[in-house]
N, C-alpha and C positions, 0 to 999 in steps of 0.2 A: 373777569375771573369766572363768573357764572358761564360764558361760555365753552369756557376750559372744562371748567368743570363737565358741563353739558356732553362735549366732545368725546372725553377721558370717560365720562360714563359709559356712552356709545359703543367706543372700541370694547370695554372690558366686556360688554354685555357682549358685544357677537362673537368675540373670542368664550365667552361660558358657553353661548347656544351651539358653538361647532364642537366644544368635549362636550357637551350634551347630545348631541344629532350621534357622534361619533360612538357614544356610548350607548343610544338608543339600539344603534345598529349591532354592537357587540353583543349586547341582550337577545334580537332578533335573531343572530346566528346561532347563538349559546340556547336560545329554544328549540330549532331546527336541528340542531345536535342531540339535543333532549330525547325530544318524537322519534327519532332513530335509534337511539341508545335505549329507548323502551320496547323497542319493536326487537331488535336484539336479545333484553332479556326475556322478553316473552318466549322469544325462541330457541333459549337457553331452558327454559321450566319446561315448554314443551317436549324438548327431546331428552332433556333428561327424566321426564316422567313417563316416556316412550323406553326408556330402555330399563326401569325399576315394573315396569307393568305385570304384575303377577299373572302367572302361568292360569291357562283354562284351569277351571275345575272340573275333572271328570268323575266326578263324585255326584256331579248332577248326570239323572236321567236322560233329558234330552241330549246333553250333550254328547253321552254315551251311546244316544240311536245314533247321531249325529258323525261319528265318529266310525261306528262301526259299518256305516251305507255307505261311507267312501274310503271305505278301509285300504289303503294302500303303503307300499314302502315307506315313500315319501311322509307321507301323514303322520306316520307311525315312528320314522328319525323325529321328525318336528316334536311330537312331543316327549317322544323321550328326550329332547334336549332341553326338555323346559320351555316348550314351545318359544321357543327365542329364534327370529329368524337372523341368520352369523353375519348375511349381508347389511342386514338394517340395524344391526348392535354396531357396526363399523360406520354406515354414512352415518348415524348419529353420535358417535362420538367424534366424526371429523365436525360436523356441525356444532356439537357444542366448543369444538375448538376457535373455529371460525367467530361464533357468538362472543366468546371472551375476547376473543384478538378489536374484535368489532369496537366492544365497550370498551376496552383499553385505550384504541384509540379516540374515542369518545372523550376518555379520560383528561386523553393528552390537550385534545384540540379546547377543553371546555376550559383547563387550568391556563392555557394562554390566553384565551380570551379573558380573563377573570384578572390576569396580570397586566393584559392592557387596558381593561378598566381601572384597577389600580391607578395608571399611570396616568389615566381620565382623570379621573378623581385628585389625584396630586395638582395636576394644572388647575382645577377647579380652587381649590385650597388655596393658589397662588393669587388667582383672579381676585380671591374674596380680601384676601392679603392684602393686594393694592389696592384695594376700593374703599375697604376701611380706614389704610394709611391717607387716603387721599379725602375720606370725608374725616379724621383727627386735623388737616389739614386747612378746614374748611368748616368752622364749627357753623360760621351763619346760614351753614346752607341748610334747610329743613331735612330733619335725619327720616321724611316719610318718604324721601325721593327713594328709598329701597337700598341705599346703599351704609344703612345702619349696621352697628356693628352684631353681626352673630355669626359662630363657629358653625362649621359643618358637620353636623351630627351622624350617627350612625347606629339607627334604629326599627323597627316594624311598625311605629306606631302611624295611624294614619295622621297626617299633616294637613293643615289649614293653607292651602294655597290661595295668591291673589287671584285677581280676574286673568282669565286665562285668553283674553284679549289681550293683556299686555303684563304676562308676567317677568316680576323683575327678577334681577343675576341673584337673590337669597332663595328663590321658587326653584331655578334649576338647580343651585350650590345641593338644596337642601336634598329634593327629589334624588341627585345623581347620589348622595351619600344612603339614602336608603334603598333603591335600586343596587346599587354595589354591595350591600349587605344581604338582600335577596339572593342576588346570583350566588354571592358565597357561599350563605349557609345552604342553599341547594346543592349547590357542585361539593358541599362537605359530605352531603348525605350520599352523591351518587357514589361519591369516590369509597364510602365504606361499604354500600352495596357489593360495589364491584368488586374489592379487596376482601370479602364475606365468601363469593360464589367458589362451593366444589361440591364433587360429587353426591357428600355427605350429608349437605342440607335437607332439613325437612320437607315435606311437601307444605308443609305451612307457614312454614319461614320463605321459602319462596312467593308463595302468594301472597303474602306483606310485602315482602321486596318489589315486586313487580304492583301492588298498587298503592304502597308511598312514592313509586315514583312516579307514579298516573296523578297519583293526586297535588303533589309537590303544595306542599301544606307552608313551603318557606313563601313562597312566592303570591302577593297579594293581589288577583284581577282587576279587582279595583283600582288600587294606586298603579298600576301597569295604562288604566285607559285614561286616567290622570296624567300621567307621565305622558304619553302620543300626545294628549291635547295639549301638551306645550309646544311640541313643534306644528301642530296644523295651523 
């Protein structure tokens, strides 16, 4: 019976560590999408603060030598139009179009990934499901073998993991249910970013947007090089 059991452990545990590897890598992608989706809005704040850029003032002096030593046609449409040059009001607004189409798809690509983690996570649940059933099954068997009973939680708190030599199927159940709550609550944040961006924003509600999402305050570094060290 103990070697059944032995077995039956075996398989459940490599079936967790491959929705763990699996979900390690949807995290790694769902970063990569990240780092691009910020480089995006940067370049969203960029050119829309390129095309709000308040006219020279020629109320200054120099600018006025300035002005008059290369006094020509040209010079002189430029700023009676508000020094706004027509061409560069247009590639920047094609660019900031480009930038939302950018994030959007961002949007798209981070919420599947986020729904196949979900599905991670469900098979995890199931794994922890039989293990359990299987150690109610099995009371004499020492409940320290790891396959004691406890639910997959879904929280930030940092976690007490075994040795990372041989962490058992409750180390990755646990890990993979607080990683998928990371990724969430971040991709919740990006997605109201991205549904926030128009013309009309401040210049300082932009620069919050563009560094909560540099800083991504959901997401813990620590239990992230915790989490690698389960599969190395």
């Amino acid at each position: 019976m103990e070697g059944e059991l032995g077995d039956l452990k075996s398989e459940l545990k490599q079936k967790m560590l491959r929705s763990f590897k699996n979900l390690m890598t949807r995290m790694a992608s769902f970063d990569e999408s990240v780092a691009a989706g910020h480089k995006l809005l940067v370049g969203f704040q960029q050119r829309l603060e390129l095309l709000r850029r308040p006219p020279v003032n020629r109320n200054s002096e120099l600018v006025e030598k300035i002005i008059k030593a290369n006094e020509s046609k040209r010079v002189l449409s430029y700023f009676e139009a508000g020094c706004i040059n027509v061409h560069d009001s247009v590639q920047s607004m094609s660019n900031l179009r480009t930038c939302l189409l950018g994030l959007q798809e961002h949007i798209n690509r981070a919420k599947t990934m986020l729904e196949e983690s979900e599905c991670l996570l469900a098979d995890a649940t199931l794994v922890m499901q039989t293990a359990n059933e299987c150690l109610l099954q099995n009371r004499d068997v020492d409940s320290s073998d790891g396959l004691h009973d406890q639910a997959i939680v879904s929280n930030k708190d940092e976690t007490a993991l075994s040795d990372h030599q041989n962490p058992e199927i409750t180390d990755y159940a646990t890990m993979m249910a607080i990683i998928y709550n990371m990724m969430k609550q971040d991709f919740l944040m990006q997605e109201r970013i991205v549904s926030a961006l128009d013309l009309k924003l401040s210049s300082g509600e932009l620069e919050s947007y563009c560094l909560m999402w540099s800083l991504r305050p959901f997401i813990n570094d620590q239990l992230m090089r915790e989490a690698w060290k389960l599969i190395r």
